[in-house]
C-alpha positions as a printed NumPy array, in Angstrom:
array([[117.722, 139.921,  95.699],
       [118.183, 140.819,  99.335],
       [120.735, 139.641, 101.605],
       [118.762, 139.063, 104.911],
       [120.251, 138.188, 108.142],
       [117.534, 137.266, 110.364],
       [115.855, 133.787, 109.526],
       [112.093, 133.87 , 108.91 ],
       [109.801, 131.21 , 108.989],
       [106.289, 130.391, 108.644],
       [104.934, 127.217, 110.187],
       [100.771, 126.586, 109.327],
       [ 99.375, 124.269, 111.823],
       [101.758, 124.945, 114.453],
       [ 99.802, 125.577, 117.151],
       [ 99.736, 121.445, 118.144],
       [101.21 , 118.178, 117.304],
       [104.143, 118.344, 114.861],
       [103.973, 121.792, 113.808],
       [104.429, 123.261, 117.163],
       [107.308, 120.924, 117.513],
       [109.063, 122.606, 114.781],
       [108.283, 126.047, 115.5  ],
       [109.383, 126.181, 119.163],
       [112.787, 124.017, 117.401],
       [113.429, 126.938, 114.691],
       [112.851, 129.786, 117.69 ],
       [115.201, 128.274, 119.698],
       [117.554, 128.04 , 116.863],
       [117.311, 131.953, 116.185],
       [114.683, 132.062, 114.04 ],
       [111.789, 134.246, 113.797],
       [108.451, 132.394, 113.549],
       [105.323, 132.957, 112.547],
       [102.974, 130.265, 114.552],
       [100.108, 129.691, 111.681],
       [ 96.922, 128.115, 113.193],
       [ 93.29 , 128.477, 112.017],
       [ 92.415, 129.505, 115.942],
       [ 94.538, 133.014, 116.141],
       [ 93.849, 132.309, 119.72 ],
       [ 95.471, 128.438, 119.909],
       [ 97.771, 130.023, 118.327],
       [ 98.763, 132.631, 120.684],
       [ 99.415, 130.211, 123.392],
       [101.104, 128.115, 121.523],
       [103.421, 131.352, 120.932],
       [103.605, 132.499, 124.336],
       [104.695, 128.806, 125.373],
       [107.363, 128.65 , 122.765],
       [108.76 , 132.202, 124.006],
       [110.235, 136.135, 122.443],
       [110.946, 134.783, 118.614],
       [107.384, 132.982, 118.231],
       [104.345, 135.725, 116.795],
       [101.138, 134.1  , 116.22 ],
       [ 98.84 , 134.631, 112.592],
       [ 95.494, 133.617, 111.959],
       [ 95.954, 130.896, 109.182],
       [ 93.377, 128.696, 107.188],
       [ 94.9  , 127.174, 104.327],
       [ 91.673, 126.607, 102.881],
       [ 90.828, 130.653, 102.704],
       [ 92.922, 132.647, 100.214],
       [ 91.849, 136.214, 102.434],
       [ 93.382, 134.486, 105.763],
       [ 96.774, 133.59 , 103.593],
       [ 96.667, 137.087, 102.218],
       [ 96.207, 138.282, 105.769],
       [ 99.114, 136.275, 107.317],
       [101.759, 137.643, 104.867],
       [100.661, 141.041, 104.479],
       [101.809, 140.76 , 108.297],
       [105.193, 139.162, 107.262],
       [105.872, 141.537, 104.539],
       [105.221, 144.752, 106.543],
       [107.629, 143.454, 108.903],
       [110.355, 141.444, 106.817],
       [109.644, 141.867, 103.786],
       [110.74 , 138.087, 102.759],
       [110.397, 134.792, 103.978],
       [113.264, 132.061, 104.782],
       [111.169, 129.366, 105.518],
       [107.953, 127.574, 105.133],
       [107.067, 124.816, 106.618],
       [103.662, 123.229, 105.055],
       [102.644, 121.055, 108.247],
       [ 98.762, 121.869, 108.088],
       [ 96.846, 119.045, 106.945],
       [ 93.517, 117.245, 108.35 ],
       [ 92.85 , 112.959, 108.207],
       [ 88.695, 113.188, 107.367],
       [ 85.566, 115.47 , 107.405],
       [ 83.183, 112.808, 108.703],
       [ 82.335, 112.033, 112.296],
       [ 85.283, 112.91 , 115.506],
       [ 85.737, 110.362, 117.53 ],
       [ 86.057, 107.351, 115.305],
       [ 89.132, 105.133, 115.255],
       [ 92.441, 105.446, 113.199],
       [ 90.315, 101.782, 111.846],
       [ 87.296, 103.388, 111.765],
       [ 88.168, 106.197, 109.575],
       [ 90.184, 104.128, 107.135],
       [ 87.515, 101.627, 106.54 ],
       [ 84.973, 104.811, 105.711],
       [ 87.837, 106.168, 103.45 ],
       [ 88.527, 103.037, 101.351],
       [ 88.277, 103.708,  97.235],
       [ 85.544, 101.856,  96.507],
       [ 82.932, 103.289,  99.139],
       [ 84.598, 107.155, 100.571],
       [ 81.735, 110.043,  99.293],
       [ 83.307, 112.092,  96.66 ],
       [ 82.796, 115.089,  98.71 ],
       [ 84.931, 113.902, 101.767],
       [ 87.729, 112.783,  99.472],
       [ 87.484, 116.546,  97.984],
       [ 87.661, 118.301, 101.4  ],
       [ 90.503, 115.994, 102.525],
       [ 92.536, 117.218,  99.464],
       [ 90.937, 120.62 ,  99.311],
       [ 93.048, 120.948, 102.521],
       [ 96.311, 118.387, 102.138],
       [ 96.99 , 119.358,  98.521],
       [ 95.08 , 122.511,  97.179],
       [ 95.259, 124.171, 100.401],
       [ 99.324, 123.642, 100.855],
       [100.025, 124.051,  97.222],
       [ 97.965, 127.752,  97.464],
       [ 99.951, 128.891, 100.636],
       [103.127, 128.232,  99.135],
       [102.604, 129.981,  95.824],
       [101.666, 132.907,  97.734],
       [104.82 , 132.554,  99.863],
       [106.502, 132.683,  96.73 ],
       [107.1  , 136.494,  96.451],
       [108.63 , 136.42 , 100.001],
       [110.514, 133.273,  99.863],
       [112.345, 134.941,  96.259],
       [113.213, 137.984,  98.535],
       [115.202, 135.522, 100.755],
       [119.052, 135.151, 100.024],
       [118.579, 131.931, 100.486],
       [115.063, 129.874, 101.05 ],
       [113.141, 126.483, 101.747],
       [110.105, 124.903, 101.054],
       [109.922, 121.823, 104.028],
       [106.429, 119.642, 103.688],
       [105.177, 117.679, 106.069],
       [104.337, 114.579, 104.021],
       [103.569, 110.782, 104.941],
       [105.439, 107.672, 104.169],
       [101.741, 106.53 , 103.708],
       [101.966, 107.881, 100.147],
       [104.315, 106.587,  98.768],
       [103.807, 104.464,  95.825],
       [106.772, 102.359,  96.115],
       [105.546, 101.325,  99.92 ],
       [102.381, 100.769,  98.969],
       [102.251,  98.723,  95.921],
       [104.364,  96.043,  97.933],
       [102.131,  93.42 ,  98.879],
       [104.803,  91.975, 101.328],
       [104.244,  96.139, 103.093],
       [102.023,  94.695, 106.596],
       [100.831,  98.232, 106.486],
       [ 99.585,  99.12 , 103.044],
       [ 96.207,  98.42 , 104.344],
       [ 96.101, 102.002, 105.793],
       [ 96.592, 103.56 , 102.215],
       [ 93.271, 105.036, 102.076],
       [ 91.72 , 107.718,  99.094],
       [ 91.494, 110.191, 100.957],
       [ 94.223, 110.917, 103.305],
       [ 96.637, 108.316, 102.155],
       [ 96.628, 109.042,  98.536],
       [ 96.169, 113.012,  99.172],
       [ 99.898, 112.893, 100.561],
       [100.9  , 110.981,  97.4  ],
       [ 99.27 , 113.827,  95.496],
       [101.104, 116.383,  97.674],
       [104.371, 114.413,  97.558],
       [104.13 , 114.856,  93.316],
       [102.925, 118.582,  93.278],
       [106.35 , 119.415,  95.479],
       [108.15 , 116.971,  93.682],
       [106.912, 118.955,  90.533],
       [107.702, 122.27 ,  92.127],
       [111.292, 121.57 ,  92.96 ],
       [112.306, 120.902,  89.748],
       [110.067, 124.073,  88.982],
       [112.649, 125.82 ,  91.106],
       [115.652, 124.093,  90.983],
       [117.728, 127.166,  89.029],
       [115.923, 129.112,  91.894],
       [116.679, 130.514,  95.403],
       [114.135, 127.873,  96.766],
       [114.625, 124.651,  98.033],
       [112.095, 122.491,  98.358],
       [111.495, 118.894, 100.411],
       [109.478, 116.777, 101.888],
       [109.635, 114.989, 104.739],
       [107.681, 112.122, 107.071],
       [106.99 , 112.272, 110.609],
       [106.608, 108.623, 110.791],
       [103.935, 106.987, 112.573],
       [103.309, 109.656, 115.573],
       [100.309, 109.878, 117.904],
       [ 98.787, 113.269, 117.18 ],
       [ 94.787, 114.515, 116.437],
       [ 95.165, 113.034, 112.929],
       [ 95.094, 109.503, 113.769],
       [ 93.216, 110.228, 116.742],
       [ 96.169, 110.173, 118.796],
       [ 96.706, 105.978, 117.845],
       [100.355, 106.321, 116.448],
       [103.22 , 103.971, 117.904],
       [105.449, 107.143, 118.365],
       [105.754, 110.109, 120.683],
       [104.877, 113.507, 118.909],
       [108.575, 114.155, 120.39 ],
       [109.891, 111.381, 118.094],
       [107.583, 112.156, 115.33 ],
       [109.265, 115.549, 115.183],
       [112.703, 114.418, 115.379],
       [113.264, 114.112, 111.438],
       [110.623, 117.134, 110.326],
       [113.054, 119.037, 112.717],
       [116.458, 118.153, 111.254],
       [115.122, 118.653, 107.785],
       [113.468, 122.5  , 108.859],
       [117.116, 123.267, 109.959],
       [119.303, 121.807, 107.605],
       [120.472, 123.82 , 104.801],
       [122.338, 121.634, 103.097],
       [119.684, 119.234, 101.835],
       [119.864, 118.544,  98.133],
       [116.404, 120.312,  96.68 ],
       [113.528, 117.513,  95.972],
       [114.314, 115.192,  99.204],
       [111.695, 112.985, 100.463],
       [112.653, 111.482, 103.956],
       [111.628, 109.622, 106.863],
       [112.737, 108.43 , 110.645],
       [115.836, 106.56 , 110.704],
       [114.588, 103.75 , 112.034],
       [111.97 , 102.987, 108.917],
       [113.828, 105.065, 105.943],
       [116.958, 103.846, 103.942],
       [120.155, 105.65 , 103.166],
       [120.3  , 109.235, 104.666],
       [117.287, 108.622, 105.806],
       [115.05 , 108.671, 101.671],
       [112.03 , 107.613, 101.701],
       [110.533, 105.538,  98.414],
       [108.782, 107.66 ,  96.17 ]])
């Protein structure tokens, strides 16, 4: 085990929305970070805005030689990880354009095509769960390390299977119950970890206006980041948190499995 004093994280999707929120938050707290977007060249704007700690990679979740790629680059110059922060995710493979209403009525159980509700998850849950097992090696390397998810109050059971919940409507196949998926594979892999280095948690932006609800949420991305950021810097989480925005979460801000 090494004792490393420079912080190292790697954000995927952080080239927009909440992911660039949290990278330019973790550079300006010291940290080195590795900007992961599927565009290498989003990406390097995103890390020329964000400034001298920000690097950008060329990251699809989806594509085990671009993950392979991205931390052959972190290895050669690290050689470990600190952080990783699983933001990447997509809403739908069908038409752009459509409405937050529009896409959830096309993604209801009884009527979504099998092959959307695979590419949804192929991204939200295969994709994250195969980045972060090859993070693993670097993330062990780490004195100390974290596993932060960007998740969705959206899949949560416990919301959801309250009819008195005025939003359970939204809880769709594909992108609503893909986050409950991802929310029990990292549930799963924290107690996979627990005697571990690694912590692991999950977290919810809340409902934030970015490309995945085609920009239709009632908050800022600003506020949306506000608890994915406190989360990505705090250290002193207990390992297998799931939280949310103050404002719709209950004591220290947990979330409702």
């Amino acid at each position: 085990m090494l004792v490393n004093k420079k912080k190292v994280a790697l954000v995927s999707g952080a080239n927009t929305g909440v992911g660039f929120q949290i990278a330019r938050a973790l550079a300006e707290n010291s940290y080195k970070v590795y900007v992961g977007s599927r565009d290498l060249q989003k990406g390097e704007g995103a890390a020329s805005e964000i400034g001298g700690n920000a690097e950008a990679v060329q990251l699809d979740i989806t594509d085990s030689d671009s993950i392979f790629s991205a931390l052959k680059i972190i290895e050669n110059e690290y050689g470990y990880l600190t952080l990783l922060v699983n933001n990447a995710a997509i809403s739908h493979v069908g038409q752009s354009g459509r409405t937050m209403e529009e896409v959830l009525g096309a993604q209801r159980a009884s009527i979504v095509p099998i092959e959307e509700l695979k590419n949804v998850w192929e991204t939200n849950v295969f994709g994250t769960l195969s980045l972060t097992q090859a993070c693993l090696p670097l993330l062990h390397q780490a004195h100390t390390a974290r596993i932060v998810t960007v998740s969705s109050a959206l899949g949560s059971l416990g919301i959801n299977s309250n009819p008195d919940n005025p939003y359970r409507f939204a809880f769709d196949a594909a992108y609503g119950a893909s986050k409950t998926a991802l929310n029990g594979v990292f549930l799963s892999l924290s107690i996979d970890l627990e005697k571990t280095n690694i912590k692991v948690h999950l977290v919810s932006p809340g409902f934030t206006a970015t490309a995945l609800n085609n920009f239709q949420g009632t908050d800022s991305v600003e506020e949306g980041s506000i608890e994915p950021i406190r989360v990505a810097l705090a250290e002193d989480l207990p390992t297998g948190s799931f939280t949310g925005p103050s404002n719709t979460s209950g004591k220290d801000n947990k979330l409702p499995w």
